[in-house]
Structure formats: structure tokens, C-alpha cells
C-alpha positions, 0 to 999 in steps of 0.5 A: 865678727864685725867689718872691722875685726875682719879686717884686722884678720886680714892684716895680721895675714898678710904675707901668709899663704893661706888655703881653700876648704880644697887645698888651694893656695891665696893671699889676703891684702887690703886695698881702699878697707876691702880685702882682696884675695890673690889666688897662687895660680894665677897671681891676679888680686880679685876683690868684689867689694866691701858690699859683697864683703858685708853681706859675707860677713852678714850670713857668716854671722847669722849662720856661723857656717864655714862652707863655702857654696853656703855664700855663692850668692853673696859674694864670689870670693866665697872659698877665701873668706871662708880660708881666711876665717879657718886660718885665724 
């Protein structure tokens, strides 16, 4: 997947209720071509970067795993990543 396939997924996505691997409910925007991610409890749009997003997208790529915990040193925004990825 490349950086800017991704960010399509993000865009046909958007106004979606996505969810973690537990259950917890986010949306996905893009904000300056990064997504960000606006988890339901708490209503507050995070994103860590498109560098952190590329690294993500690095590992996915090599690794093609789907576990969230797997990019905890990559990116903090692991568990909607993965979310979005599960969704398309």
C-alpha cells in the first residue's frame, strides 16, 4: 500500500464510524495529507504525523500484520491504523 493509497482509504472513510481490534469507536480525516483520528470518548482529533504514518505504512508493508501492539514504537495511533485498514 503506498502513502497515497492510504490516503484515499482515509477519504472514502470519512464520516464513517470506524472501530479498534477492541471495539472502540473513531473517525478518520485528513488534515495538511496526514490522517488524523478522532476517537468517540473523548472527541478530540489526534494525528502523529505523516512521518510516524510512513513508518506505519513501512512495517505494515513488510510485515502485513494487523496487530496493533506490533507498531506501538512507530506510531501512537497504532489501534486506528490498523481500524482503518480492517474497515476497507
Amino acid at each position: 500500500m503506498t502513502w497515497e493509497e492510504l490516503l484515499d482509504l482515509c477519504r472514502r472513510s470519512e464520516g464513517q464510524t470506524l472501530e479498534t481490534v477492541t471495539g472502540r469507536a473513531f473517525t478518520v480525516g485528513i488534515y495538511m495529507d496526514c490522517p488524523f483520528f478522532t476517537p468517540a470518548s473523548s472527541g478530540n482529533g489526534q494525528s502523529d504525523g505523516r512521518k510516524a504514518g510512513e513508518r506505519f505504512l513501512e512495517r505494515y508493508n513488510r510485515t502485513g500484520s494487523l496487530v496493533p501492539g506490533e507498531y506501538a514504537d512507530v506510531t501512537r495511533n497504532a489501534s486506528y491504523y490498523v481500524g482503518l485498514l480492517l474497515h476497507r
